[in-house]
C-alpha positions, 0 to 999 in steps of 0.5 A, spaced: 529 531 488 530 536 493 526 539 499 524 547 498 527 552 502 519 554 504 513 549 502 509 552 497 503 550 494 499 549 487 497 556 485 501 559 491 498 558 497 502 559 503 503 553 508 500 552 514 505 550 517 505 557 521 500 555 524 504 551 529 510 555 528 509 560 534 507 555 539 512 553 544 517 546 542 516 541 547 521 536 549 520 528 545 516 523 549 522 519 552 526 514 548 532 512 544 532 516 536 529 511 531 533 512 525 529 514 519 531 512 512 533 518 508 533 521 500 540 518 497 541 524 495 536 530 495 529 528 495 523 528 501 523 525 508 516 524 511 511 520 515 505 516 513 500 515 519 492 515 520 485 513 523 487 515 530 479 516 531 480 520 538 478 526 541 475 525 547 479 525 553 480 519 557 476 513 551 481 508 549 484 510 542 487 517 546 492 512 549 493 507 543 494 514 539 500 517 544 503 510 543 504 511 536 505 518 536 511 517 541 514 513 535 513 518 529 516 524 535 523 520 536 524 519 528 531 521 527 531 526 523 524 528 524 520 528 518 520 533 512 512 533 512 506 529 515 500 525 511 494 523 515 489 520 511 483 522 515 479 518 522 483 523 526 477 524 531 472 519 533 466 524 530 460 521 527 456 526 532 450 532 528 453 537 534 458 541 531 460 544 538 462 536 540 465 535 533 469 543 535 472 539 541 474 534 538 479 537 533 480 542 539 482 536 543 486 532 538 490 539 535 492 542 542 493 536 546 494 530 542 498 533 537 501 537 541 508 534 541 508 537 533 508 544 535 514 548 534 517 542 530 516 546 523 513 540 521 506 540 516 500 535 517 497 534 511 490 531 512 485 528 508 476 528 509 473 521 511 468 517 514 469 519 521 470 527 520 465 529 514 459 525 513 453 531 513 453 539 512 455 540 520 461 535 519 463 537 512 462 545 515 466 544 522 472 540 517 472 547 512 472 550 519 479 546 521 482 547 514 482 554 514 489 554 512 489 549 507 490 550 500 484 554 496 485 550 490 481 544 490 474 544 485 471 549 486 465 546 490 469 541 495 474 548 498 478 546 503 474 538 502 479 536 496 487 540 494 493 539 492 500 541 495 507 542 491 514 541 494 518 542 489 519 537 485 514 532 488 505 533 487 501 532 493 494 531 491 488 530 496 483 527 493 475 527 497 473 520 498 467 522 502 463 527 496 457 529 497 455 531 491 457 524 488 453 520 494 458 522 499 462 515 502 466 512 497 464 517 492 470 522 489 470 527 483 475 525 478 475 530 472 479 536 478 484 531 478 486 529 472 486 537 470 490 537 476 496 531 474 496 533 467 497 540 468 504 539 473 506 534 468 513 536 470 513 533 478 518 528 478 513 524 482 506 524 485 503 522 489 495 522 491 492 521 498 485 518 500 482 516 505 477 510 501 482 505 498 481 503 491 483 496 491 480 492 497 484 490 502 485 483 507 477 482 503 475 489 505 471 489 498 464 493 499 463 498 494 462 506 498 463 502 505 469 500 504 473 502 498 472 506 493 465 506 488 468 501 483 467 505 476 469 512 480 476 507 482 476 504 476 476 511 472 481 514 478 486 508 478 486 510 469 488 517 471 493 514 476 496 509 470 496 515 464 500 521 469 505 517 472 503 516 480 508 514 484 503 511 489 496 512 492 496 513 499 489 511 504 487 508 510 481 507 513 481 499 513 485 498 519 490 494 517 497 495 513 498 493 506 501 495 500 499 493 494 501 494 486 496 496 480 498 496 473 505 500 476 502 504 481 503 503 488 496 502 494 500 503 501 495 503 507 496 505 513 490 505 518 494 503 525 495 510 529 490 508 535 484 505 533 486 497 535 480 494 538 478 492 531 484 490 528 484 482 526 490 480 532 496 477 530 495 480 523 495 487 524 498 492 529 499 499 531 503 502 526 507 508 523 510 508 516 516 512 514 518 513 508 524 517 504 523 518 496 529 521 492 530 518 483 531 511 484 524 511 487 520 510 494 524 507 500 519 505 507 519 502 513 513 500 517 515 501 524 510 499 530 509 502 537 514 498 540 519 500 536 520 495 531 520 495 523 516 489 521 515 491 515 519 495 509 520 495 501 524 498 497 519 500 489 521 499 484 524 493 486 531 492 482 531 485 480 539 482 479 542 484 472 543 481 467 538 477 468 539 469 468 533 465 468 534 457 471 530 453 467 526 447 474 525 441 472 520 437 472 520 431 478 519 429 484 526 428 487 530 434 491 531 441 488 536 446 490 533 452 493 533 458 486 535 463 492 540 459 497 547 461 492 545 468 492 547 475 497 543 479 499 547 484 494 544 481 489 537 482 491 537 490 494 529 490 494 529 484 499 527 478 498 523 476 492 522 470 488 521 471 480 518 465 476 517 465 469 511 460 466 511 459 459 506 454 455 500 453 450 493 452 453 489 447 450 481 448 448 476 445 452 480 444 458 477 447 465 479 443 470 485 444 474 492 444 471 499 445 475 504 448 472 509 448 478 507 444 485 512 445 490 512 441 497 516 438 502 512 432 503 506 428 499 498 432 499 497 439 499 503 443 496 505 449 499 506 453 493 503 452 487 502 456 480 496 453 476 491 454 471 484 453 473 477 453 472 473 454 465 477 460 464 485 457 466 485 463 471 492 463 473 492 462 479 497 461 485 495 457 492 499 458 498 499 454 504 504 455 509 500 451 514 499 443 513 492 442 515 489 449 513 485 452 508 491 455 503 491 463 501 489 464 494 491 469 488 488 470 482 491 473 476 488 474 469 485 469 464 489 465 459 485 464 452 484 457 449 489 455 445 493 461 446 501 462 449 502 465 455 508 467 458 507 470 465 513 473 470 510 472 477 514 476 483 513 473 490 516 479 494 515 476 502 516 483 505 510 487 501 505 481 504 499 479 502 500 484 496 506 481 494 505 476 490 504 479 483 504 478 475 507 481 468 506 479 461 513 477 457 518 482 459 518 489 461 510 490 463 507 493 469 507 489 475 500 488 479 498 485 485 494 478 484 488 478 487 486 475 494 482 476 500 488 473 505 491 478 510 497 475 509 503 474 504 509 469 501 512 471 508 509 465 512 512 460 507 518 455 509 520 454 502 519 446 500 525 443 498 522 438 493 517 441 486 514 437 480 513 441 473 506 441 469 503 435 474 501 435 482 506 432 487 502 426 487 505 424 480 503 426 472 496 424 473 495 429 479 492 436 476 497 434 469 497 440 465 494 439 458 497 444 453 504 443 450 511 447 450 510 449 457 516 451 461 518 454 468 524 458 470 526 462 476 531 468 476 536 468 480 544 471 480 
């Protein structure tokens, strides 16, 4: 992978980084540089921020705005290229002169900073820009420069831009023509993938996640329509997306769906309404070359509270260590290993095998983990009338666990499920693969929070609770648990 000398676009529609290029540079807000992860090797340097819902001098989000881009101006080396995944104004208004100041004032004083750094922003339509026909008229206003390569009716709303080796796609979540929020036309872009077969990663952008995010489910409010989702994420699987980047539920997250990467980040200012102590300010920064995507999720202190590498690289050769079932003391699975061993972070890898028995439909554990009797801190079990592969965290004695849930088991049947927790993607980084070799997928949960808070207990039972063999005893037969570990 490999930066181009200029920043062509699909069909060869120039860059509007010139936009920007004639005016005069302007000095970094004060601070040291912020080291930024870089290619190894040739590939692509860039910034991922968005919903700053500013605009208008003076209100709240102007200020909480600057904080995050006085991060993204001390990156060193600056950035390649900007994503902003739409909410750049506050919007919302019928009067497009107020929608014109807006943008007028966010481009020219807010993002000020940007000129003359030959640094193009991308951007995407969204639910605070393009609403009804004076918003969606006023953004094709804004993106006079963008690329005229999108559906022949959404011009300026959808388009895609290629930088040599690497497809960037713009998708419009807020289409009209479909029902407007949480609507996206989905036959362009499949075009539109199949037709740059060659780019050695995609990666598409919009605004609406697809997948909910922290329990943010409502369909066309806060994630996409779910059979356009369903039909876009299909897309993404049959092309070779690398990742699918969003905003809009103010938090980040990541997420992995069939191999395919959800990244959200929706921090750049809009802090009153983040779940405190949870969410934060936020920039990300990433770096993408042939052994994949690297970031680094970095607050407006400065601070990285957040980073992965994708796809993770597990330890090879692989040996798994069979964990045996008991209520006496065992060994940590990671406490011999380096952190060489382990080049994507820290990340536990269990293997549960067994056979189902028909009929069952309460509670079965596989594997209880706990450092005292009652609840356990990590637990993989089968639960319900449909032995839903379940995994309960709970970091905290006396509250209410976080739970994950995987894909059904049939009666009688063998499973065989590998599941991944990684404690650096956070709540989506308890996730699950059939046998060896499948695509990775983010359990499914409400939580806005992950593995990271769990203090590893130091004892574990297999195929029953930490009460003993009567406590959620497993009912089938051959069952198994391993953890891989170097």
């Amino acid at each position: 992978m490999g930066r181009p000398a200029t920043d062509p676009v699909v069909d060869g529609a120039s860059s509007w980084c010139a936009v920007l290029a004639d005016m005069p540079a302007l000095n970094a807000p004060p601070g040291s540089p912020i080291a930024a992860i870089v290619p190894r090797g040739l590939g692509h340097q860039f910034v991922i921020y968005g919903d700053s819902c500013s605009g208008v001098p003076g209100a709240p989000h102007e200020e909480t705005f600057a904080q995050v881009n006085r991060i993204v101006a001390r990156l060193t080396p600056s950035p390649q290229f900007i994503v902003f995944p739409g909410d750049e104004i506050a919007g919302l208004t019928g009067v497009a002169d107020t929608l014109r100041a807006q943008w007028r004032y966010w481009t020219d004083v807010e993002m000020k900073w940007l000129r003359g750094r030959d640094i193009p922003l991308y951007r995407t339509t969204s639910n605070h820009t393009v609403y009804d026909g004076i918003s969606e008229a006023v953004f094709r206003e804004i993106q006079y420069h963008a690329p005229d390569n999108g559906p022949r009716d959404q011009r300026g709303l959808s388009y895609a831009v290629r930088r040599g080796d690497l497809l960037l796609t713009f998708v419009n979540t807020v289409w009209s023509g479909l029902g407007g929020e949480g609507h996206v036309e989905t036959e362009w872009i499949a075009e539109l993938l199949r037709d740059h077969r060659d780019a050695a990663a995609k990666i598409v952008v919009g605004h609406h996640p697809i997948h909910a995010v922290n329990g943010y489910s409502a369909p066309s409010q806060h994630v996409v329509d779910p059979k356009q989702g369903a039909t876009l994420w299909s897309i993404f699987k049959d092309n070779g997306v690398l990742a699918y980047v969003t905003s809009h539920v103010l938090a980040f997250d990541v997420q992995v769906h069939d191999g395919v990467l959800q990244l959200t980040s929706a921090g750049a200012g809009t802090k009153h309404r983040m779940p405190e102590g949870i969410e934060y300010l936020h920039c990300v920064q990433a770096a993408l070359d042939q052994e994949g995507l690297r970031y680094q999720v970095i607050d407006v202190d400065a601070r990285v509270r957040e980073r992965l590498t994708w796809p993770v690289r597990l330890p090879q050769p692989p040996r798994w260590r069979p964990i045996v079932g008991g209520a006496g003391p065992w060994q940590n699975p990671l406490a011999d290993t380096t952190p060489s061993d382990w080049p994507s972070g820290p990340v536990f890898l269990w293997r549960v095998q067994g056979r189902t028995e028909p009929g069952a439909a309460g509670e079965q554990a596989l594997l209880s983990a706990s450092s005292s009797e009652g609840l356990p801190a990590f637990q993989i079990a089968l639960r319900g009338p449909d032995q839903t592969l379940t995994v309960v965290v709970s970091p905290e004695p006396g509250r209410s666990p976080g739970y994950w849930h995987g894909p059904r088991t049939a009666p009688g049947g063998t499973f065989d499920f590998q599941i991944m927790v990684h404690t650096d993607m956070g709540p989506g980084g308890l996730l699950v693969r059939s046998g060896e070799g499948g695509s990775w997928s983010s359990l499914r949960s409400s939580s806005a929070w992950g593995a990271e808070r769990l203090v590893w207990p130091s004892r574990a039972t297999v195929g029953h609770g930490p009460l003993g063999p009567t406590d959620r005893p497993f009912l089938g037969r051959a069952l198994s648990v391993s953890v891989i570990a170097q």
